[in-house]
C-alpha positions as CSV (number, residue, x, y, z in Angstrom):
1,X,0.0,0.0,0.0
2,X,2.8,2.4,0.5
3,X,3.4,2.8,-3.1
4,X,0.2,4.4,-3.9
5,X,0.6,6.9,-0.4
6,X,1.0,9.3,-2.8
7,X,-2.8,9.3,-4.0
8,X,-3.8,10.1,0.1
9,X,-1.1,13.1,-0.5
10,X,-2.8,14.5,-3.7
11,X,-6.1,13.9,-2.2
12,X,-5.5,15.9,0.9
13,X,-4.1,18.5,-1.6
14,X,-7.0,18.5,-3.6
15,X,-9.8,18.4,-0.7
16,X,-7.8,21.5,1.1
17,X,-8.2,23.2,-2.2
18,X,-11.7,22.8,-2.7
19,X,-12.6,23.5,0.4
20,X,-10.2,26.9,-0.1
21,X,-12.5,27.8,-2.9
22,X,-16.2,26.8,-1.9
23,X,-16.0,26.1,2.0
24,X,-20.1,24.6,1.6
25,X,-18.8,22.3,-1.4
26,X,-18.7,19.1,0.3
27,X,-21.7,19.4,2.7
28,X,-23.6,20.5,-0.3
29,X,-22.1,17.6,-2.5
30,X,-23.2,15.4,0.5
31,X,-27.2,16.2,0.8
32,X,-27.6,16.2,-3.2
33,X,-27.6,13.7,-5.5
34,X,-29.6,15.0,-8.8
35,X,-27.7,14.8,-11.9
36,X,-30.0,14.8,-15.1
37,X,-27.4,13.1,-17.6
38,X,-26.4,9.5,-17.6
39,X,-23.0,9.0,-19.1
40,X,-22.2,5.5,-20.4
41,X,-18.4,5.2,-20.9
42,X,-15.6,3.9,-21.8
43,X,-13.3,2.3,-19.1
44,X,-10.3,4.3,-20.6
45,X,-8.6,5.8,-17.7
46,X,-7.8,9.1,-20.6
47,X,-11.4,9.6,-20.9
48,X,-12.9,10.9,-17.5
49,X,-16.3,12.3,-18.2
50,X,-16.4,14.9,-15.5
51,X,-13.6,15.9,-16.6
52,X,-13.7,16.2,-20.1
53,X,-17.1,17.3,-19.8
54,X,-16.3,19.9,-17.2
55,X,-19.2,19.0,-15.0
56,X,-18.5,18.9,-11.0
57,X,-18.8,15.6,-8.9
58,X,-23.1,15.1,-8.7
59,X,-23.9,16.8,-12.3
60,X,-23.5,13.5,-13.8
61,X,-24.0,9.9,-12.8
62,X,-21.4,7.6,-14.6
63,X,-21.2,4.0,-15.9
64,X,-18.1,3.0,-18.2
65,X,-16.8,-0.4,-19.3
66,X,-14.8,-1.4,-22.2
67,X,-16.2,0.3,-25.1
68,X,-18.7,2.0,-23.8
69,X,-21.5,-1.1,-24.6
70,X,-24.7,-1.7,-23.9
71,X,-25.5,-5.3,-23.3
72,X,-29.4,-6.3,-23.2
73,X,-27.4,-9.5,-21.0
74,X,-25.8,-6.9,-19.1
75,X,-27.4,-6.7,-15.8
76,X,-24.7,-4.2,-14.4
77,X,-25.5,-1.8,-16.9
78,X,-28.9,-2.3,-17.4
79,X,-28.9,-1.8,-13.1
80,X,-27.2,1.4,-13.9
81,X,-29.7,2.5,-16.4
82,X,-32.8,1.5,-14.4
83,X,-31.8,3.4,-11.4
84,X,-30.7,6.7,-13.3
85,X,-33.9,6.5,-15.1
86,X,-36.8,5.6,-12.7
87,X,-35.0,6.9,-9.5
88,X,-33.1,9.8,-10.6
89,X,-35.0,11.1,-13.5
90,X,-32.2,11.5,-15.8
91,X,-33.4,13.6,-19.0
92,X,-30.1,12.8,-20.6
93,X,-28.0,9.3,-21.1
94,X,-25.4,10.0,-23.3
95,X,-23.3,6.8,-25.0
96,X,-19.9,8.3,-25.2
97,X,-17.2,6.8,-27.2
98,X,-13.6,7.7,-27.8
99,X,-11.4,7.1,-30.8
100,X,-8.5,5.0,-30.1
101,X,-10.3,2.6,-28.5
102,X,-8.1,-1.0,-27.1
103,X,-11.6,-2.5,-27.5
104,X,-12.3,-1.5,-30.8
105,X,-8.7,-2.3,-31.8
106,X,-9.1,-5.6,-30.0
107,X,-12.0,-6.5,-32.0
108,X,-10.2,-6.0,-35.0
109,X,-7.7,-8.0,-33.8
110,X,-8.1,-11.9,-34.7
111,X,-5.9,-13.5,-32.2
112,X,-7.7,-15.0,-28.9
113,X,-7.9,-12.6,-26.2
114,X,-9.7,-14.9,-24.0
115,X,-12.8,-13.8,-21.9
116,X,-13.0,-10.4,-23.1
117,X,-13.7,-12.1,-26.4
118,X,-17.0,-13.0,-25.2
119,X,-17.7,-9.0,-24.9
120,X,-15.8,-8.0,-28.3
121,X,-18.4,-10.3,-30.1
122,X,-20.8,-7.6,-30.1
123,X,-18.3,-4.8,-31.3
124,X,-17.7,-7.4,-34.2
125,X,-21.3,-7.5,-35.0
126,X,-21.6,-4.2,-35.6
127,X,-18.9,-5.0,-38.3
128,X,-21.5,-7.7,-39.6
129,X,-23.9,-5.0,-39.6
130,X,-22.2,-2.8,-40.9
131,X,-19.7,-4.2,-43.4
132,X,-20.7,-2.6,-47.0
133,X,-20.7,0.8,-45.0
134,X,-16.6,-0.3,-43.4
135,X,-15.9,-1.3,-47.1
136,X,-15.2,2.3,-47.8
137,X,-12.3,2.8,-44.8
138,X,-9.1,1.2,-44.5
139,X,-6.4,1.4,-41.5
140,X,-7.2,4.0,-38.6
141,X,-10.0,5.2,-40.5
142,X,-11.8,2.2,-40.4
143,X,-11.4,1.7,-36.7
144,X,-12.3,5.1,-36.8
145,X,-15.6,4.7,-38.2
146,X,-16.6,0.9,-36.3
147,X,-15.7,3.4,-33.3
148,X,-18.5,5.8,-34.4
149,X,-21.1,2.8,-35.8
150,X,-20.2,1.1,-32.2
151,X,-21.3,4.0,-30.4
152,X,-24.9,4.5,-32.5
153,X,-25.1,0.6,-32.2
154,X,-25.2,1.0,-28.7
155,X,-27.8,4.2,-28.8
156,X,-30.0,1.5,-30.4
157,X,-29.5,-0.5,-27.9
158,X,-30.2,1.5,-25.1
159,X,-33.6,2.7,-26.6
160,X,-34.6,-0.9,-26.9
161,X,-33.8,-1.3,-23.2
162,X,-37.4,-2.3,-21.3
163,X,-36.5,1.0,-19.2
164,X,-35.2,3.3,-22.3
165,X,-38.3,1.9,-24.2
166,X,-40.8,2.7,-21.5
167,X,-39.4,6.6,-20.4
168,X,-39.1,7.3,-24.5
169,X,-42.8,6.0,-24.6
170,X,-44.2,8.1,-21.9
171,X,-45.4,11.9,-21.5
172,X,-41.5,12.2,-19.6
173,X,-38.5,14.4,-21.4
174,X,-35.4,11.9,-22.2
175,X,-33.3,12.1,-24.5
176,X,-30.6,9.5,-26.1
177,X,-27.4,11.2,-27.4
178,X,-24.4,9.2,-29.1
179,X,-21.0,11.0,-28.9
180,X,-17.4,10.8,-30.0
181,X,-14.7,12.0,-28.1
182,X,-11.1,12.8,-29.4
183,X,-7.9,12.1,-27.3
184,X,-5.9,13.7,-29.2
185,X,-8.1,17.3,-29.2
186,X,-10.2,16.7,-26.6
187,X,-13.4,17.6,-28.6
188,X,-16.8,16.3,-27.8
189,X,-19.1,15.5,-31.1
190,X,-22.7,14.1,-31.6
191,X,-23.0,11.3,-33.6
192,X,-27.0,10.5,-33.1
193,X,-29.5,11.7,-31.1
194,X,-32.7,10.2,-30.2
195,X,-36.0,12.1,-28.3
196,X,-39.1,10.9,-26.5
197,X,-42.0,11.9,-29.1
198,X,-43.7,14.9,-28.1
């Protein structure tokens, strides 16, 4: 444990400042909990949504796993999504995904990776689905693009969700946003969108 002491160090470093700037920030932080997005993620340790969103801790409740997929078999995620949608009233979930990707470059990959292959099957589905469109792209641009089709595979996905489905289907305001997010500018862009029918 003593070589990651140095996480308690930049902790108390960060907590002091904090509480430096907004003295009420951590009690307030404490006796709220009402974000209105939902950000499913990658598990990418470069692509932190609060940070790269610049949202505060509590303006956004966060899921991530490799690729930023959603699973109807998934009951973690699917967990996730149920409780940001009937208990915190999200009015945003946003399926963010990042170029660069070891998922999507895994995927592409045909060696055995072992377990995780069971999980990159579905990124190499959307390949199946997909493949006249891929035909076009070659090299990075082609993982490029499966990283873009992943992400509005998995917007479909989450709207056919029993929990998606119903919210989208009633008189409440959700809405389903796909997004790509660039390492290498740090740029935020929307794929997809889809709204509950007014």
């Amino acid at each position: 444990m003593a070589d990651l002491d140095y996480i308690f160090r930049k902790n108390e470093i960060w907590r002091t400042k904090v509480n430096i700037e907004d003295p009420t920030f951590f009690e307030t932080l404490a006796n709220q909990h009402a974000p209105e997005i939902l950000w499913i993620g990658c598990s990418d340790a470069r692509v932190p949504a609060n940070q790269i969103t610049g949202l505060l801790p509590g303006e956004i409740f966060v899921h991530r796993n490799i690729a930023n997929m959603v699973i109807h078999s998934d009951l973690n995620s699917l967990s996730v999504i149920q409780y940001a949608v009937e208990v915190l009233n999200v009015k945003h979930i946003i399926v963010c995904g990042h170029y660069e990707c070891g998922g999507i470059n895994a995927a592409l990959d045909p060696k055995d990776h072992g377990l995780i292959d069971n999980w990159l099957r579905h990124i190499r589905d959307v390949i199946r689905f997909n493949k006249e469109e891929l035909a076009l792209f070659e090299g990075e641009e082609y993982a490029m693009k499966l990283t873009e089709l992943n992400v509005m595979e998995q917007v479909k996905n989450l709207a056919e969700t029993t929990v998606v489905r119903k919210a989208l289907n009633s008189d409440r305001e959700i809405t389903l946003h796909g997004w790509i997010y660039s390492i290498h500018t740090g740029k935020i862009s929307e794929l997809c969108r889809v709204e509950s029918p007014k």
